[in-house]
C-alpha positions in Angstrom: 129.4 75.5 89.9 127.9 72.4 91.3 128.7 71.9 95.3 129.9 68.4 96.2 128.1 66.3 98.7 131.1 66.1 100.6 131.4 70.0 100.9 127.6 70.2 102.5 128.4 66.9 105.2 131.9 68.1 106.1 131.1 69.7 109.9 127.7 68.8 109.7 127.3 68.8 113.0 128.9 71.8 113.4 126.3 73.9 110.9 123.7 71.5 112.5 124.1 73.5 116.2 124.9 76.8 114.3 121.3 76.8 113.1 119.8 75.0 116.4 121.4 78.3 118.3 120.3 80.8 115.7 117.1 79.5 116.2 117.1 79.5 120.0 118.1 83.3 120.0 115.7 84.3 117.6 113.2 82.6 119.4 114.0 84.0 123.0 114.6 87.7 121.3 111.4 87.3 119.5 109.3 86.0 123.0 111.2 88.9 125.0 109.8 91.3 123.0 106.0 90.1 123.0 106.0 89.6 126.4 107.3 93.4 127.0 104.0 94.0 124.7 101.9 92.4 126.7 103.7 94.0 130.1 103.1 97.7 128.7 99.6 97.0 128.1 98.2 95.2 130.6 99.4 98.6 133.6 97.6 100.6 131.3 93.8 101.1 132.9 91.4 101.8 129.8 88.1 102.9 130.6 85.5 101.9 127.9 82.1 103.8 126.6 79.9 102.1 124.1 78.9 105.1 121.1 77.2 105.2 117.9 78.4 104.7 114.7 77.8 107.6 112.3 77.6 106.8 108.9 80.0 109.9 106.9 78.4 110.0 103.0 80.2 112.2 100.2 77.8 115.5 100.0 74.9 115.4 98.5 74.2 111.4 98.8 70.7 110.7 100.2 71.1 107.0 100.8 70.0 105.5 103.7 72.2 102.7 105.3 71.9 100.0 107.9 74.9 99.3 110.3 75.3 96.4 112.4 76.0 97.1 115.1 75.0 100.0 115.7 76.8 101.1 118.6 80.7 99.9 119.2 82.8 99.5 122.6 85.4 102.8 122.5 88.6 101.8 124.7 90.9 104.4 125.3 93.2 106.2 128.4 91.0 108.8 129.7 88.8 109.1 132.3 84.9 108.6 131.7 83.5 112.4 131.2 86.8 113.5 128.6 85.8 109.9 126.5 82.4 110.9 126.6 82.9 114.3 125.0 85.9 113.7 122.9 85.4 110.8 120.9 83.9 110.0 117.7 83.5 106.5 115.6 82.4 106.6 112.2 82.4 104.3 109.3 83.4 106.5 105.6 81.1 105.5 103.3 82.1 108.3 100.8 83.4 105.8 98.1 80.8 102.9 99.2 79.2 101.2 95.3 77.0 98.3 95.6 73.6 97.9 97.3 74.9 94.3 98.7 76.1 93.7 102.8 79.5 94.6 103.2 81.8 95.0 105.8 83.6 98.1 106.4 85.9 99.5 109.6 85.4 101.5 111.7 87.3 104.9 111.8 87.9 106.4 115.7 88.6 110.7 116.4 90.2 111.0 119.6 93.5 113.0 120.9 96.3 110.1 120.0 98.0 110.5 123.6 94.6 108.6 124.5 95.6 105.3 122.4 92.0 104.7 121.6 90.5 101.5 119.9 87.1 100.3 119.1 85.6 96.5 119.2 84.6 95.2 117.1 87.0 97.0 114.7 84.7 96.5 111.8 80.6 96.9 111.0 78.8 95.1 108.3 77.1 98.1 106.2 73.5 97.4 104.3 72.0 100.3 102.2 68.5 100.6 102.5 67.2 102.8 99.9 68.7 104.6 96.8 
């Protein structure tokens, strides 16, 4: 069943502005909600601690690697002593092949009612020796 050209220009106008609109509220519901994003997070005072990166090998593995950086920026709600003790950041090298640089993330262990994040989010990860 072929459509006619007359069926798609009859009321083009009127599908023209049926569109424009759908677009328009898309547009504003879609803004709306990033904005109400960016509202909830920017009230919300994080407190920040740089920490080491261990390096968590599968038992028994006795390479040696090289992560840069060594130390990432840990963000989370908590006040300075409880981030000190209570958070971790590791990268899992467990299934790591390959002797080349690669970049891996970087895993954070912290109670989740602290919303904690790292940055960067990712290390580059260089083994040294066999």
């Amino acid at each position: 069943m072929m459509l006619e050209p007359k069926s798609i220009l009859r009321n083009f106008w009127l599908k023209l502005f049926a569109v424009a609109m759908a677009a328009v509220i898309w547009m504003g519901i879609h803004y709306s909600i990033q904005n109400q994003k960016e509202l909830s997070i920017s009230h919300v005072n994080f407190n920040s601690i740089p920490v080491p990166v261990a390096v968590v090998t599968a038992e028994g593995d006795k390479r040696v690697f090289k992560v840069t950086p060594s130390q990432v920026m840990a963000f989370a709600i908590a006040n300075q002593a409880d981030l000190r003790q209570g958070i971790r950041v590791y990268v899992d090298l467990t299934e790591f092949q390959g002797r080349r640089s690669a970049a891996e993330d970087v895993h954070i262990e912290a109670p989740p009612e602290w919303n904690a994040f790292t940055t960067p989010q990712t290390v580059a990860i260089e083994q040294v020796s066999p």
